[in-house]
N, CA, C and O atoms as a GROMACS GRO file, in nm:
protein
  344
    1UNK      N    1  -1.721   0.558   4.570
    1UNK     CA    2  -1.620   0.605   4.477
    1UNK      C    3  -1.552   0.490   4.405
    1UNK      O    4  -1.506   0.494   4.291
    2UNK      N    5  -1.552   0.389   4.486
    2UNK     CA    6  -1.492   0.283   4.390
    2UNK      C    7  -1.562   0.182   4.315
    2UNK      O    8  -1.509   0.085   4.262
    3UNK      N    9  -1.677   0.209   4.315
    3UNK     CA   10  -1.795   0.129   4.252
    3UNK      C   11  -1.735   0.174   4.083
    3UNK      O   12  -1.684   0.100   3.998
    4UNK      N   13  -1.765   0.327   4.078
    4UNK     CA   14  -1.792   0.406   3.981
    4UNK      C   15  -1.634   0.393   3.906
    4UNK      O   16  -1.629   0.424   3.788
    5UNK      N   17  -1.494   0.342   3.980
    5UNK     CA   18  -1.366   0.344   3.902
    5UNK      C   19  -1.369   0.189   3.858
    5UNK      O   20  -1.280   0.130   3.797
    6UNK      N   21  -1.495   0.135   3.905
    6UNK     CA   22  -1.475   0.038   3.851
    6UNK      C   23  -1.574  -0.071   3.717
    6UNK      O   24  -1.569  -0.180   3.660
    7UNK      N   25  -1.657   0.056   3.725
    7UNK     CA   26  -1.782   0.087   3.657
    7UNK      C   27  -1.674   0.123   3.495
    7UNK      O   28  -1.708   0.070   3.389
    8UNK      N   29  -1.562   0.207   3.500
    8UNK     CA   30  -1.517   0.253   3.407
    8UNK      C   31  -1.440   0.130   3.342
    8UNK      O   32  -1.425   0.119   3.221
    9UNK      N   33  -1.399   0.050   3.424
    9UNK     CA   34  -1.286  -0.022   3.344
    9UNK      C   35  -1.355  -0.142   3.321
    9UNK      O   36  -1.292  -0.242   3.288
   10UNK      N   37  -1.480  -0.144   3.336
   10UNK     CA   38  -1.565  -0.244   3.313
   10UNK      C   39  -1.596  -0.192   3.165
   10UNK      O   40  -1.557  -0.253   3.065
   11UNK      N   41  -1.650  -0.104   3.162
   11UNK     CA   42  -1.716  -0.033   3.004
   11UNK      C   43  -1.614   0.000   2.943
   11UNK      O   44  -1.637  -0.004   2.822
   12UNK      N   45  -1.470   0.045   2.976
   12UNK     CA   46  -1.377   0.091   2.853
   12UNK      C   47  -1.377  -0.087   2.774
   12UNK      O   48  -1.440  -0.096   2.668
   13UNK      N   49  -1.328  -0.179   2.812
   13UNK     CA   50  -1.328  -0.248   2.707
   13UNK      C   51  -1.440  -0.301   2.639
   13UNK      O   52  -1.423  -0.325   2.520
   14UNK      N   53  -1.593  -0.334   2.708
   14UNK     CA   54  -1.686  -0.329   2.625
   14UNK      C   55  -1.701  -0.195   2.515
   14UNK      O   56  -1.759  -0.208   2.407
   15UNK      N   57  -1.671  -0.132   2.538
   15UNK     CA   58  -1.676   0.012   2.431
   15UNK      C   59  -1.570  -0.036   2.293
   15UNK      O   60  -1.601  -0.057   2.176
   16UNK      N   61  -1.465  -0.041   2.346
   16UNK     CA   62  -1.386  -0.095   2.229
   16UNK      C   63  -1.404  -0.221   2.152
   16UNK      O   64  -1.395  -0.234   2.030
   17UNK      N   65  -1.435  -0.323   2.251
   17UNK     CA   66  -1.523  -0.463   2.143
   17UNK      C   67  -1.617  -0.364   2.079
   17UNK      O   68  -1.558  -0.332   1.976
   18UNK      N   69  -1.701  -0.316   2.081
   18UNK     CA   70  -1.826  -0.275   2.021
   18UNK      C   71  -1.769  -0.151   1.856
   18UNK      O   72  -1.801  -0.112   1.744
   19UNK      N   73  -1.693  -0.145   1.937
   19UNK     CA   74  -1.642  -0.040   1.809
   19UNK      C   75  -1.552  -0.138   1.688
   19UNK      O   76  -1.535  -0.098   1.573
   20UNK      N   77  -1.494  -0.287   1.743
   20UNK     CA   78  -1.436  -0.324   1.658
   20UNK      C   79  -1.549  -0.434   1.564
   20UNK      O   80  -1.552  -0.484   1.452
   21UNK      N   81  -1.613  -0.433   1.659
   21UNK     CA   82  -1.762  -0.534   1.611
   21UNK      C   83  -1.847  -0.437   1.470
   21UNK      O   84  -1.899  -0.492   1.373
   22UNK      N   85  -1.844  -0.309   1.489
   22UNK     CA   86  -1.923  -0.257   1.414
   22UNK      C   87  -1.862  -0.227   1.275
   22UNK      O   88  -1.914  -0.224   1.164
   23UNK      N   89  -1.718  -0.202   1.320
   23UNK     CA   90  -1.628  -0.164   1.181
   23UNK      C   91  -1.621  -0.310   1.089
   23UNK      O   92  -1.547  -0.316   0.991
   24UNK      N   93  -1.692  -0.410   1.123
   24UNK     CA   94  -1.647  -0.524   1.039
   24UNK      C   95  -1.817  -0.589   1.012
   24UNK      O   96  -1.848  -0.704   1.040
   25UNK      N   97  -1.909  -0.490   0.955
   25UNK     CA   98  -2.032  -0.569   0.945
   25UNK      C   99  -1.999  -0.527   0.749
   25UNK      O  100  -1.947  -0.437   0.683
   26UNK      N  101  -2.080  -0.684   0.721
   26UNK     CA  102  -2.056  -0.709   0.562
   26UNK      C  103  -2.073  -0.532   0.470
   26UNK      O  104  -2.046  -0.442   0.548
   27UNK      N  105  -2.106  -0.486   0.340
   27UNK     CA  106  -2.127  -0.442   0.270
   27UNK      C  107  -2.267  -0.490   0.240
   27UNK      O  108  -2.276  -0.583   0.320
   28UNK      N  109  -2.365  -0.486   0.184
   28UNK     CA  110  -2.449  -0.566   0.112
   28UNK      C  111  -2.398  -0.555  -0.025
   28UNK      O  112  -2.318  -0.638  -0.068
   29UNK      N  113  -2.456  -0.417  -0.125
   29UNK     CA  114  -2.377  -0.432  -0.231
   29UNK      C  115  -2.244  -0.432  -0.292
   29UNK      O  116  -2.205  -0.458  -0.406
   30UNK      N  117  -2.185  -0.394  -0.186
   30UNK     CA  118  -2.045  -0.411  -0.243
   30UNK      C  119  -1.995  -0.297  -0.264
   30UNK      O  120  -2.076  -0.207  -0.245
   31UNK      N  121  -1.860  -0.252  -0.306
   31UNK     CA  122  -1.777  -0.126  -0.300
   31UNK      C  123  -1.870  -0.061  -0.406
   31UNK      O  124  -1.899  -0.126  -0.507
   32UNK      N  125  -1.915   0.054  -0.388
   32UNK     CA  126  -1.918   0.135  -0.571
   32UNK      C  127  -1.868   0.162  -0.658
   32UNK      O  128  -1.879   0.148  -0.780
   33UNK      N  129  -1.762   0.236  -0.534
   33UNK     CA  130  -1.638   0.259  -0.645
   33UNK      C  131  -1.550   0.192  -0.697
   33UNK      O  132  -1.484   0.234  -0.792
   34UNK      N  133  -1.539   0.118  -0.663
   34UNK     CA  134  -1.458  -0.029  -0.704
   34UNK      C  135  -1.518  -0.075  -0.802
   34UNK      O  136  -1.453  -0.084  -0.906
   35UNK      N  137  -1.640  -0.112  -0.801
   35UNK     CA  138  -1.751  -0.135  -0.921
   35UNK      C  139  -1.751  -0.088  -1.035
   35UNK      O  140  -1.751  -0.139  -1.148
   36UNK      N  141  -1.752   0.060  -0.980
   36UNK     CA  142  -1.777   0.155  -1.117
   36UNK      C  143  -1.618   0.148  -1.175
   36UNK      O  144  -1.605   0.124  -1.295
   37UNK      N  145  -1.522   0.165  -1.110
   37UNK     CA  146  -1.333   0.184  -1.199
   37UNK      C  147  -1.331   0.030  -1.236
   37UNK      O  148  -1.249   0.034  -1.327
   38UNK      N  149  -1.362  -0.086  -1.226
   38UNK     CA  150  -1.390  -0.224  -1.213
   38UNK      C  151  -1.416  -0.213  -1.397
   38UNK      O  152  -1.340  -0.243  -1.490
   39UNK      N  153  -1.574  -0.151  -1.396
   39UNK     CA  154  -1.638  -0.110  -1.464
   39UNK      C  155  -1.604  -0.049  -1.623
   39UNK      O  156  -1.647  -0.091  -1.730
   40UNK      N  157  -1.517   0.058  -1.600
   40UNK     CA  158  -1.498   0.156  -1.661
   40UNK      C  159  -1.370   0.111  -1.703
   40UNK      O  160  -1.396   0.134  -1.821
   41UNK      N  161  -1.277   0.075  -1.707
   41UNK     CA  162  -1.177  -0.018  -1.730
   41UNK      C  163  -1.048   0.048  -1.693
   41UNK      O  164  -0.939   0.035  -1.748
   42UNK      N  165  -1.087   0.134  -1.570
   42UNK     CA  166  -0.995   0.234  -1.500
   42UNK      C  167  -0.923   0.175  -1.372
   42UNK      O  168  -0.835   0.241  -1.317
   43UNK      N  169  -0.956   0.067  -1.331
   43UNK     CA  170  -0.907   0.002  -1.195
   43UNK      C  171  -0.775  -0.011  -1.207
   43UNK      O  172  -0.696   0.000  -1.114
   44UNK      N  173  -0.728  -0.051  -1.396
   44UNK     CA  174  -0.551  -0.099  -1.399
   44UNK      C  175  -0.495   0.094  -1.366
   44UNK      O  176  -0.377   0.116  -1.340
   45UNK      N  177  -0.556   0.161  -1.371
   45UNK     CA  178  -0.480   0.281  -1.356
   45UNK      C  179  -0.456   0.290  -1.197
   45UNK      O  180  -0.369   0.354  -1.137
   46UNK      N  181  -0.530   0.231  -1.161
   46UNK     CA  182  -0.514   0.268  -0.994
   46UNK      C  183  -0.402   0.186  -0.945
   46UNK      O  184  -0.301   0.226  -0.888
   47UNK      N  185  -0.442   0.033  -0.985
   47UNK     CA  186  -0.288  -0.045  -0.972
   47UNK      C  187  -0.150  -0.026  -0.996
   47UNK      O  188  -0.046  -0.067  -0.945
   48UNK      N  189  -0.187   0.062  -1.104
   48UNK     CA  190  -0.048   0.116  -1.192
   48UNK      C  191  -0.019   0.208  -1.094
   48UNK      O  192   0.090   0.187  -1.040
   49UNK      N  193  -0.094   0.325  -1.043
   49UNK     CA  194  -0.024   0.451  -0.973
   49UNK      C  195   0.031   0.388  -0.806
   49UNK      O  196   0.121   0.440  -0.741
   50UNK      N  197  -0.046   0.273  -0.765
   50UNK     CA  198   0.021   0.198  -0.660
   50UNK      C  199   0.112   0.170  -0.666
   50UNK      O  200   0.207   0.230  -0.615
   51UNK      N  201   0.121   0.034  -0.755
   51UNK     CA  202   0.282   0.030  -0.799
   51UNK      C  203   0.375   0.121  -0.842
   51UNK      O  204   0.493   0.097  -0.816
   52UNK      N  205   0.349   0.208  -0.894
   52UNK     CA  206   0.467   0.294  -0.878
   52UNK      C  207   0.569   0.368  -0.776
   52UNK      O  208   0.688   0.397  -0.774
   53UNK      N  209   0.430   0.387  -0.670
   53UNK     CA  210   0.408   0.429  -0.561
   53UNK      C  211   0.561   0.352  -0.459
   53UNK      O  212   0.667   0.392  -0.412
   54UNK      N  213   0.486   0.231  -0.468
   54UNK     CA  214   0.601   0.076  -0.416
   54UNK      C  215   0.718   0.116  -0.435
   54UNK      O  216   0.813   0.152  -0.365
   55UNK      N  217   0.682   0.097  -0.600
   55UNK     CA  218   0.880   0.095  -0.679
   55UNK      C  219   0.927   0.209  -0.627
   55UNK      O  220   1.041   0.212  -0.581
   56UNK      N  221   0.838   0.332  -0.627
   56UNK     CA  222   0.987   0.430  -0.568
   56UNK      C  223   0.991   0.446  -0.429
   56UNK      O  224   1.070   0.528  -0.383
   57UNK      N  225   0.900   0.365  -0.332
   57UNK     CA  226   0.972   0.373  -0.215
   57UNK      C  227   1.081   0.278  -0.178
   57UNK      O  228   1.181   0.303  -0.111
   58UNK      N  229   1.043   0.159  -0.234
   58UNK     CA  230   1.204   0.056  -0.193
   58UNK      C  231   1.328   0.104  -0.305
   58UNK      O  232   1.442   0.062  -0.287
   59UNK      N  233   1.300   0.182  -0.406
   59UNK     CA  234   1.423   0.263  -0.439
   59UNK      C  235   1.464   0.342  -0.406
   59UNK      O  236   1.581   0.361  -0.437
   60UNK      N  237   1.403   0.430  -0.328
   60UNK     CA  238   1.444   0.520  -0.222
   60UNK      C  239   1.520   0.436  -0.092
   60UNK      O  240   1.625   0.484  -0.047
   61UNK      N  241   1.483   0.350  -0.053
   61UNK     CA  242   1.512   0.285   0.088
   61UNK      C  243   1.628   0.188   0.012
   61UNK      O  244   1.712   0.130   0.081
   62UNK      N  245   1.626   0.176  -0.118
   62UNK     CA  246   1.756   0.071  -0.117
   62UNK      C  247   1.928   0.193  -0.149
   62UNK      O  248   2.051   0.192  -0.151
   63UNK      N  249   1.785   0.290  -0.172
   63UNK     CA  250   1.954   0.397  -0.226
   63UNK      C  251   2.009   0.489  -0.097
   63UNK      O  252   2.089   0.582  -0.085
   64UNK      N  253   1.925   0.413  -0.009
   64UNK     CA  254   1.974   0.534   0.152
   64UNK      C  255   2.076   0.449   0.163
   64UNK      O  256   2.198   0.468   0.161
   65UNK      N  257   1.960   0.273   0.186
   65UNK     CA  258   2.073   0.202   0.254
   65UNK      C  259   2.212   0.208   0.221
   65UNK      O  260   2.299   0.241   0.301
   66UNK      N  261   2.235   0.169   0.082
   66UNK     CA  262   2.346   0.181   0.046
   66UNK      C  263   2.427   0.333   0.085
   66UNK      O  264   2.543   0.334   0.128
   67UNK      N  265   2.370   0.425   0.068
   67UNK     CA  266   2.445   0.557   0.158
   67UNK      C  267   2.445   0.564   0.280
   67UNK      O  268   2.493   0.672   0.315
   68UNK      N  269   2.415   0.500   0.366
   68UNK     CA  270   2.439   0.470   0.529
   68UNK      C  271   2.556   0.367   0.491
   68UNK      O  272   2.667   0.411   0.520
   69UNK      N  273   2.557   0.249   0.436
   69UNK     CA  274   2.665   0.208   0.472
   69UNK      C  275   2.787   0.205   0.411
   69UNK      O  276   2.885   0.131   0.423
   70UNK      N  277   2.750   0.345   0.311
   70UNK     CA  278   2.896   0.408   0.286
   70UNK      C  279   2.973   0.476   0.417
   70UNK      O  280   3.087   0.462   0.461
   71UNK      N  281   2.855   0.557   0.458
   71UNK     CA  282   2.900   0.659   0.590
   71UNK      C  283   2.951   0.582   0.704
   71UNK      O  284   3.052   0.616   0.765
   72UNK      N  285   2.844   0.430   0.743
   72UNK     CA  286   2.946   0.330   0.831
   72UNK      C  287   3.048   0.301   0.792
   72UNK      O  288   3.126   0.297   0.888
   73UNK      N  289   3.128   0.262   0.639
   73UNK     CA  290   3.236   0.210   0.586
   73UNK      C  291   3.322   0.292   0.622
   73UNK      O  292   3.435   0.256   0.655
   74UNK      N  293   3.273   0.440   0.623
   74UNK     CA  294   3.365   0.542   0.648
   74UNK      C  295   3.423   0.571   0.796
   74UNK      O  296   3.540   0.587   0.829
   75UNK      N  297   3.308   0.573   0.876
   75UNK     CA  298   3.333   0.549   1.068
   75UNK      C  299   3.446   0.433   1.063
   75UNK      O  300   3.558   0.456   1.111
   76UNK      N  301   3.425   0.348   1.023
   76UNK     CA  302   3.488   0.203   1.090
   76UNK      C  303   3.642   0.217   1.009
   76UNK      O  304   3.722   0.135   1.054
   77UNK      N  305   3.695   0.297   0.909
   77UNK     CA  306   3.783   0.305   0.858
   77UNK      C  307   3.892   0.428   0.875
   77UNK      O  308   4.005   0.452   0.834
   78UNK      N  309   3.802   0.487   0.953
   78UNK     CA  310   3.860   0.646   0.963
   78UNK      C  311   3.937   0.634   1.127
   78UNK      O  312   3.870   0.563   1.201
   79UNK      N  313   4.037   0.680   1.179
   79UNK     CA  314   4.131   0.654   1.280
   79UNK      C  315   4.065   0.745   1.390
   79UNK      O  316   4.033   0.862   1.370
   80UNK      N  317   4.046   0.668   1.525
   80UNK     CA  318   4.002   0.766   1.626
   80UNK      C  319   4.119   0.819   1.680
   80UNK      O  320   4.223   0.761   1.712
   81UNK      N  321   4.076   0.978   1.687
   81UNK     CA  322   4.229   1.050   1.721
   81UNK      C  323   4.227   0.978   1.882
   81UNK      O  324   4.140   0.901   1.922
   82UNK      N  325   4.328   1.017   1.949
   82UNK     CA  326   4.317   0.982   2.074
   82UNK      C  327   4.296   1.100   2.156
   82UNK      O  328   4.310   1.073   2.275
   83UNK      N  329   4.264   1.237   2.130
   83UNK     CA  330   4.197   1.351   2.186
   83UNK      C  331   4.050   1.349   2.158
   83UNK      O  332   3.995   1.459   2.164
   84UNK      N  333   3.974   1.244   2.127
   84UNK     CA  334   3.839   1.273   2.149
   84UNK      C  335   3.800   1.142   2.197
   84UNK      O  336   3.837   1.032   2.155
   85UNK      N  337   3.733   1.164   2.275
   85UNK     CA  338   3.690   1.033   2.373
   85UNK      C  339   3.526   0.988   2.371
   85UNK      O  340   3.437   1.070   2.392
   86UNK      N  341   3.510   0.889   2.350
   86UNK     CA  342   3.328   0.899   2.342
   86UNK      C  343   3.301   0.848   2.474
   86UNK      O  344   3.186   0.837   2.514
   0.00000   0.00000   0.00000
């Protein structure tokens, strides 16, 4: 019985080298599709819809922040009654 629990933890990590070995063998020719929008003079559209992508998530994340630390400005300024206890 303990041959075989140890049979397992022998092969779980050869299993996972092997899976990270295989996900990284070259291309020969190269992307297609990349080629072909490369190609077609459609690739700046893809960049473009990325970037946009970007810009409105750190404008989203810069307009929370700033509304979180209105709501902290507000905790740290607001008087703890002395009937509620944390």
């Amino acid at each position: 019985m303990q041959t075989f629990s140890m049979k397992k933890v022998l092969l779980a990590p050869l299993l996972l080298l092997s899976h990270c070995l295989l996900a990284q063998q070259p291309v020969a020719d190269g992307v297609e599709m990349a080629d072909q929008l490369r190609a077609d003079g459609k690739i700046w559209v893809v960049v473009a819809v990325i970037a946009a992508v970007f810009v409105g998530i750190i404008l989203y994340l810069v307009r929370l922040d700033r509304q979180i630390g209105k709501l902290e400005k507000e905790i740290k300024e607001k008087p703890v009654s002395p009937s509620v206890r944390l």
